[in-house]
C-alpha positions in Angstrom: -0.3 2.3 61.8 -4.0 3.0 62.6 -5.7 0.4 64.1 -8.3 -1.8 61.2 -12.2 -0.8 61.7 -14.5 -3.7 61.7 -17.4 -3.8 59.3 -19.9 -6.4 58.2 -21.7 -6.5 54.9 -25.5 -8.1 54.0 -26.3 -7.5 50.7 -26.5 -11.2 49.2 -28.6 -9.7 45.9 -24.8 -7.8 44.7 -22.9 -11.3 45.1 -20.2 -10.4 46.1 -17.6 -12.9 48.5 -17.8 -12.8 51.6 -14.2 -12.3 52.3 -12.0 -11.3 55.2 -8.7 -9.4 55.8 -7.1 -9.2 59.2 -4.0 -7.0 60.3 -2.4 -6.7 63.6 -5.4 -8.7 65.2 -7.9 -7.1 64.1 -10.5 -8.7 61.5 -12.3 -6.6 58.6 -15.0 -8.7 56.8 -15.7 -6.6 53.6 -18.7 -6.0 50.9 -21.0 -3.9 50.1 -23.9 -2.2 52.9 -27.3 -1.5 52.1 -27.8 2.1 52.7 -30.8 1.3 55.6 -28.4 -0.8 57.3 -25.4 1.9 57.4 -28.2 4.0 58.7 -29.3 1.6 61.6 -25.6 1.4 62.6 -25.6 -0.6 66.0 -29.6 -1.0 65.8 -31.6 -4.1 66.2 -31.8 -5.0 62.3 -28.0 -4.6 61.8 -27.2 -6.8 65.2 -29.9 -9.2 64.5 -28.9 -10.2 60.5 -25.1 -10.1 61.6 -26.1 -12.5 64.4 -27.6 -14.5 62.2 -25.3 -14.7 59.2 -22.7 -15.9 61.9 -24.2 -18.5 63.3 -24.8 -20.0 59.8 -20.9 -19.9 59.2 -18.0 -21.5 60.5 -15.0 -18.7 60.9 -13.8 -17.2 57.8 -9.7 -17.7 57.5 -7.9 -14.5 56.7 -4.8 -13.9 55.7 -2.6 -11.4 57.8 -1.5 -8.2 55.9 -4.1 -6.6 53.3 -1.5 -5.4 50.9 1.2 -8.0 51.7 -0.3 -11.0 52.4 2.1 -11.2 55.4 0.7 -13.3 59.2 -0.7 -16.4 59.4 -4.4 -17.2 58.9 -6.7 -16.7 62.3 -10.6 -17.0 62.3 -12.7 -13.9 62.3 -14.4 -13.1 65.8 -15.1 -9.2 65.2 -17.7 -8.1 62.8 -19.2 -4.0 63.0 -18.2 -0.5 62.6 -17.3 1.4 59.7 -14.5 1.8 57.7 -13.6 5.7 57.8 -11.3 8.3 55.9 -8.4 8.9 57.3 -6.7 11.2 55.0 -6.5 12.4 51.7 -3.4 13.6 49.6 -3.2 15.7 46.2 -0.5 15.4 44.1 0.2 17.5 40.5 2.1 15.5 37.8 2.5 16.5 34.1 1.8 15.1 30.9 3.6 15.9 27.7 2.0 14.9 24.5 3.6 12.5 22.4 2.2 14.4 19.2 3.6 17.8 21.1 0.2 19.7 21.1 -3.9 19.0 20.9 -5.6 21.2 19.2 -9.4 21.8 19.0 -12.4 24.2 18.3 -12.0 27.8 18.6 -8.0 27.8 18.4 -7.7 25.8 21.9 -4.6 23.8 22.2 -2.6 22.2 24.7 0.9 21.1 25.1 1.5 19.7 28.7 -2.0 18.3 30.5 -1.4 19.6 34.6 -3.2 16.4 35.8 -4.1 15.9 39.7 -3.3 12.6 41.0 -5.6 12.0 45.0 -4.9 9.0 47.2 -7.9 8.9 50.1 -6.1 6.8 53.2 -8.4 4.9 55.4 -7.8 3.6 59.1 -8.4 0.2 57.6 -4.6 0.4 55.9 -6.5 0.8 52.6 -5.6 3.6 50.2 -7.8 4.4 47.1 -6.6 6.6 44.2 -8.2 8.7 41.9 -7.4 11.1 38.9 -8.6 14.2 37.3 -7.4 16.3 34.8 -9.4 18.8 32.7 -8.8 19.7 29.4 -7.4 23.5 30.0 -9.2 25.7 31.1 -11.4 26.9 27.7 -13.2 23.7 27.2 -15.7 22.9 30.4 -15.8 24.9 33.4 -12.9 23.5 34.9 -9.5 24.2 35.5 -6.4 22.3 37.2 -5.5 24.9 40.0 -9.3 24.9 40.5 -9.6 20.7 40.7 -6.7 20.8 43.8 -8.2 24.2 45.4 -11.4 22.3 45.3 -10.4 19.0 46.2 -8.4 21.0 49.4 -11.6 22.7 50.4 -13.6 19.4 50.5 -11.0 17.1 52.4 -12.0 18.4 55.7 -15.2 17.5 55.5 -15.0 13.8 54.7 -12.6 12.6 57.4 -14.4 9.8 59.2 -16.4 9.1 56.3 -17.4 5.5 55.1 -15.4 5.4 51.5 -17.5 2.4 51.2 -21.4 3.9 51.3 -20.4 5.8 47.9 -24.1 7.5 47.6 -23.5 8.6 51.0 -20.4 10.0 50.5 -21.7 11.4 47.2 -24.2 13.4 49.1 -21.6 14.6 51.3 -19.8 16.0 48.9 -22.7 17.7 47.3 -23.5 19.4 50.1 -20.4 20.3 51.1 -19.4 22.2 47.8 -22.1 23.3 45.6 -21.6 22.1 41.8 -17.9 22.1 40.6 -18.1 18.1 39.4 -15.2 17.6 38.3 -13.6 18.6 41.7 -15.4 15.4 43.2 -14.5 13.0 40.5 -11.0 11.6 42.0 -12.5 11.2 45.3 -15.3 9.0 44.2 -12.9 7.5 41.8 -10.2 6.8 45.2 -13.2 5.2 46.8 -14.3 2.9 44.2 -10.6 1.9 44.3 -11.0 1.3 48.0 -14.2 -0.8 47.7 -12.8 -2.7 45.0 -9.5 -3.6 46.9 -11.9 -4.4 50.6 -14.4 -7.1 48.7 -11.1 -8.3 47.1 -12.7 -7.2 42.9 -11.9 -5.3 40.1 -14.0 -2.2 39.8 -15.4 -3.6 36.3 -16.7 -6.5 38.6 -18.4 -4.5 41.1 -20.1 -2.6 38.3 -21.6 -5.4 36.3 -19.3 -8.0 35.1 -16.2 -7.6 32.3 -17.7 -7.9 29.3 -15.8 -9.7 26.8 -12.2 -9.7 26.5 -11.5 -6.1 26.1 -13.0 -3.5 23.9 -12.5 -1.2 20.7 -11.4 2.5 20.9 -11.1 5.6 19.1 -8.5 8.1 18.2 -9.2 11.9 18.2 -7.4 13.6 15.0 -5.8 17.1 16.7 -6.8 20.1 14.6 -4.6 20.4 11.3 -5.6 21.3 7.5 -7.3 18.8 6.1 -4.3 17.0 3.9 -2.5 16.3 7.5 -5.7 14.7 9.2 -6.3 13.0 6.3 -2.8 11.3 6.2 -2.7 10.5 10.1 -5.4 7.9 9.6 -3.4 5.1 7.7 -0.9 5.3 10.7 -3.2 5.0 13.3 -5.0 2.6 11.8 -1.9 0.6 11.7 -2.1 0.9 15.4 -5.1 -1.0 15.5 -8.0 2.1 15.6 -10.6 1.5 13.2 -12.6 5.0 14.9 -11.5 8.0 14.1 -12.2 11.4 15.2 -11.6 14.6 13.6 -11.3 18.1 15.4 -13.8 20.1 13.7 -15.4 22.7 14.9 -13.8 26.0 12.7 -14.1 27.6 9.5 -16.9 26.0 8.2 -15.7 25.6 4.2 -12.5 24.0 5.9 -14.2 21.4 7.8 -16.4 20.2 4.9 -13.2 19.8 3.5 -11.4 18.1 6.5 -14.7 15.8 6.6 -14.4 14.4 3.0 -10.8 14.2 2.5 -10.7 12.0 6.2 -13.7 10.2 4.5 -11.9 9.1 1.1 -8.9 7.5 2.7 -11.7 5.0 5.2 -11.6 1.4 4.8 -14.7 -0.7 5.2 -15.3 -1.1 9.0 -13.7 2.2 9.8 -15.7 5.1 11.7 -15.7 8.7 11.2 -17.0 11.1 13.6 -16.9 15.5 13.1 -16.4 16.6 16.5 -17.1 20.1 16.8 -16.7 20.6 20.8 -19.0 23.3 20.6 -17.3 25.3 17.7 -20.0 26.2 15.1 -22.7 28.5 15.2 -25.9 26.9 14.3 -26.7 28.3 11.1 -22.7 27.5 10.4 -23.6 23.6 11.8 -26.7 23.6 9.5 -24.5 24.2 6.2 -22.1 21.7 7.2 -24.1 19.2 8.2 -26.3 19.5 5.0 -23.0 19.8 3.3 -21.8 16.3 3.7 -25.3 14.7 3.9 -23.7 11.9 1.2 -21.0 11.4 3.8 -21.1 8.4 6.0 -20.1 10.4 9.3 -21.3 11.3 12.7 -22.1 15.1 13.7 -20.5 15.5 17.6 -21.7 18.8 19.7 -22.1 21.1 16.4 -23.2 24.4 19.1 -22.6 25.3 22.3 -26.2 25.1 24.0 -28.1 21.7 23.6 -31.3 23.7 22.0 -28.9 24.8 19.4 -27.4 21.8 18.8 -30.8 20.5 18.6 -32.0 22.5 16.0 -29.2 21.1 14.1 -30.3 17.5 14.7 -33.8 18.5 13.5 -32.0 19.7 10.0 -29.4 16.8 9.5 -29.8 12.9 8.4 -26.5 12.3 9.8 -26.3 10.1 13.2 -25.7 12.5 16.3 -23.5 12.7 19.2 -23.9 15.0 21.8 -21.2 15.6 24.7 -20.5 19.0 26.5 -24.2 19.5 27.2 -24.3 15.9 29.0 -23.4 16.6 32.2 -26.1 15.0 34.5 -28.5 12.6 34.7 -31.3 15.0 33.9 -29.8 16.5 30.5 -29.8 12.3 29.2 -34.0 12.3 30.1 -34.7 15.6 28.3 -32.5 14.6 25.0 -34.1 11.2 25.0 -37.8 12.8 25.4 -36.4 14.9 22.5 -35.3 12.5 20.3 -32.1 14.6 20.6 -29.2 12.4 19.9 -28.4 8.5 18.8 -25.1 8.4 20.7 -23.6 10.9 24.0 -20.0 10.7 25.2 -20.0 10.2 28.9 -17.0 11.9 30.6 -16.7 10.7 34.2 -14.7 13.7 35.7 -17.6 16.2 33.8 -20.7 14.2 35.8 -18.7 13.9 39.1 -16.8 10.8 39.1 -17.8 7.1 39.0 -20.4 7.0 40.8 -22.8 9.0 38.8 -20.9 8.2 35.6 -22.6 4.6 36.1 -25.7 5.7 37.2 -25.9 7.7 33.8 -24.6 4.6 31.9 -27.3 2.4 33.1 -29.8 4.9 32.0 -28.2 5.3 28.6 -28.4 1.0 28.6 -32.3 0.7 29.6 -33.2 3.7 27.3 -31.2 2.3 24.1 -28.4 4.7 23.9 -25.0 3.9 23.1 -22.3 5.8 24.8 -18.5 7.0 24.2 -17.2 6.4 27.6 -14.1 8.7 28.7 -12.9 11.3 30.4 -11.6 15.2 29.9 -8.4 13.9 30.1 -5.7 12.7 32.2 -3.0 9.5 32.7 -2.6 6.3 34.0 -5.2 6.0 36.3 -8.0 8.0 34.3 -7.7 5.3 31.7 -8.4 3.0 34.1 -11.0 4.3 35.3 -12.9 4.7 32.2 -11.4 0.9 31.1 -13.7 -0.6 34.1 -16.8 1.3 33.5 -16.2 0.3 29.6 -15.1 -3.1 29.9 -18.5 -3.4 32.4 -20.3 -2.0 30.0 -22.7 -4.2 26.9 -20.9 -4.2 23.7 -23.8 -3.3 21.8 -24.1 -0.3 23.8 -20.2 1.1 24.1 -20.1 2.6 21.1 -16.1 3.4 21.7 -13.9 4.6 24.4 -10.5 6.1 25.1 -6.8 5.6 26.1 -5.5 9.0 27.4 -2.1 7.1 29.0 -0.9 6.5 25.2 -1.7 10.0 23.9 1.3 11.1 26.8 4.8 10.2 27.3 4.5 9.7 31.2 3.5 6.5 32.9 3.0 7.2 36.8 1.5 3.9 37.5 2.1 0.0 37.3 -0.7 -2.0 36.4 -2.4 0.5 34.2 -4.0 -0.8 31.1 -2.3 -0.4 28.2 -3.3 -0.1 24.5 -3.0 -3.5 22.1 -4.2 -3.3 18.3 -6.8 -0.5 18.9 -8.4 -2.2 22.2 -8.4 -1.8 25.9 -9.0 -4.3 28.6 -9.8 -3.1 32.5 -7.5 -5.1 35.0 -9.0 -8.0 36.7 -7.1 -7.2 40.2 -8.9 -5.8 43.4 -10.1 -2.3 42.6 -8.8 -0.3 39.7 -5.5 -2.2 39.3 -3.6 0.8 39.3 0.0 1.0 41.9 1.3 4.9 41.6 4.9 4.9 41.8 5.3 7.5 44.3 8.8 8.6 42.8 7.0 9.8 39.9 4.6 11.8 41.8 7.3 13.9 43.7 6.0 15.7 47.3 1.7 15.7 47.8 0.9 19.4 47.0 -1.2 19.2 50.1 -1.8 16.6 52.9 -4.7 16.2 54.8 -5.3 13.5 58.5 
């Protein structure tokens, strides 16, 4: 067992606890750093406010063991250093589909999701876990062999990094492997974990507050003729959804007729969104869209460029969603300057993980636009993820979210939310919540510190 880096946090504005862990001796006090403090390390500033802070405060009481609550309690007396990165592991788990395939635009479909499960180890005792999983490899550009090679190329470079200073270690990342997002989404996501379990919150916490008790979600209708995705709506609606959408995104005759016969079965309250992932030509979009102009139902991604799919938006009364297109920060500013969408579906693994996926939330919050908060795909802890960003998230602006972990017949992790009449609720424990059961996950595909 390593031995437990010291740290010491001042940053009274986030509110979080001052809180302290010791193991084996050795005291950890945890929160959050301002970046210009990390950056001063052992400089005046950082000596001067700890000194401070201290003498104001009698000795915290800790208990002995961070995961096991094991030792008695013993006043702090170390505060400084960093918390560093002491490892990372990959592991590849599968996912069946309950409904035995997903189909989409352009004849995609999968059967088994090849999902990549990362646990970041730190010398504090603390491990973080993350998840990625992309949709095969026809939908973004991003594959699962790709996620692991990636995730294996970057490891190297972030031992003895602070998991904590996640904009730091962000940068890191970026400059360490050019583009390739998704590959850096489970490593942020591990790292929120980490911060969460150190200042002793709940990711949703740490990101602005649960909001409510838990929150609506949607259901995405696979790809069949229109009579079948018609008739799967009463059942899932009896499973609490009251969103629904449809796989769209083909012949174009076919999906005015999978839009209207989904539309007559609705009930009052119900939501119906066309989600082409990219599948329609614009003149194609154009004709559908003005084809169902009577229909109460939201146009998603009709093309697969975003001044295509703007065009579209130009020519249609119908409210608009994009997604593919959104993956950054900067493609939210241009569609807002272009009046190009009412609603975009924020996938965290497509913008590069947690970190930026609130950045671009808080955006979409100050600028009015209501988001669809998911992922690509994935299990257990994916769903958590995106259940702490949502759940952290104003109600008026989450306009629905996602629960990939009951789309798939494996569970690989205790303490992962779980659907209950059509809602979703992020765990209130330290950091995501999540506990991977290690016999599910087999042997690490590789092992790094």
């Amino acid at each position: 067992m390593s031995q437990l880096s010291t740290y010491y946090s001042m940053m009274p504005t986030v509110g979080l606890p001052r809180r302290a862990y010791e193991k084996e001796g050795t005291a950890i006090h945890t929160g959050l750093l301002p970046q210009a403090e990390r950056a001063a390390g052992e400089g005046a500033v950082g000596r001067s406010r700890a000194s401070a802070s201290i003498a104001k405060r009698p000795p915290a009481e800790v208990p002995g063991d961070i995961d096991e609550g094991r030792g008695p309690a013993r006043p702090v007396t170390r505060f400084r250093a960093i918390m560093k990165i002491s490892g990372l592991r990959a592991y590849r788990i599968e996912l069946p589909l309950h409904e035995g395939s997903y189909k989409w635009s352009g004849g995609n479909a999968v059967t088994v999701f090849d999902s990549t499960v990362v646990a970041v180890d730190t010398d504090a005792g603390i491990t973080g876990w993350g998840e990625v999983c992309p949709l095969g490899p026809a939908y973004l550009p991003a594959y699962a062999a790709g996620a692991r090679t990636g995730i294996a190329e970057l490891a190297p470079q972030l031992l003895g990094a602070d998991p904590l200073a996640l904009g730091s270690l962000n940068e890191r990342m970026d400059a360490a492997l050019r583009g390739h997002p998704y590959v850096k989404s489970a490593i942020d996501m591990a790292c929120w974990d980490i911060l969460g379990k150190a200042s002793g919150l709940s990711v949703a916490t740490l990101m602005g507050g649960h909001v409510g008790d838990d929150f609506a979600l949607y259901r995405a209708i696979s790809q069949e003729s229109p009579e079948q995705m018609a008739g799967r709506i009463a059942a899932y609606r009896q499973e609490g959804y009251r969103k629904f959408q449809l796989k769209v995104g083909g012949d174009p005759d076919t999906d005015i007729d999978r839009i209207r016969a989904t539309s007559a079965v609705l009930e009052r309250g119900d939501v119906l969104i066309a989600d082409a992932n990219t599948g329609w030509t614009q003149h194609a979009a154009v004709r559908v869209a003005d084809a169902v102009r009577d229909v109460d139902v939201y146009i998603e991604q009709p093309c697969p460029t975003y001044d295509q799919c703007l065009a579209v938006r130009r020519h249609t009364n119908r409210p608009f969603v994009l997604d593919e297109v959104i993956d950054g920060i900067d493609m939210v500013i241009r569609g807002v300057g272009d009046h190009a969408m009412d609603v975009i579906n924020l996938k965290i693994s497509k913008v590069g993980g947690l970190t930026k996926a609130r950045q671009i939330r808080d955006l979409c919050v100050s600028l009015g636009i209501a988001m669809t908060i998911e992922d690509t795909w994935g299990g257990d802890i994916t769903t958590a993820a995106i259940a702490h960003l949502a759940h952290s998230t104003p109600t008026r602006y989450l306009f629905s979210a996602t629960d990939f972990n009951s789309y798939v017949t494996v569970s690989f992790a205790d303490g992962a939310p779980r659907r209950a009449q059509g809602r979703l609720a992020a765990s209130r424990e330290p950091g995501l919540g999540v506990r991977p059961r290690l016999d599910h996950l087999g042997r690490p595909v590789f092992e790094i510190g």
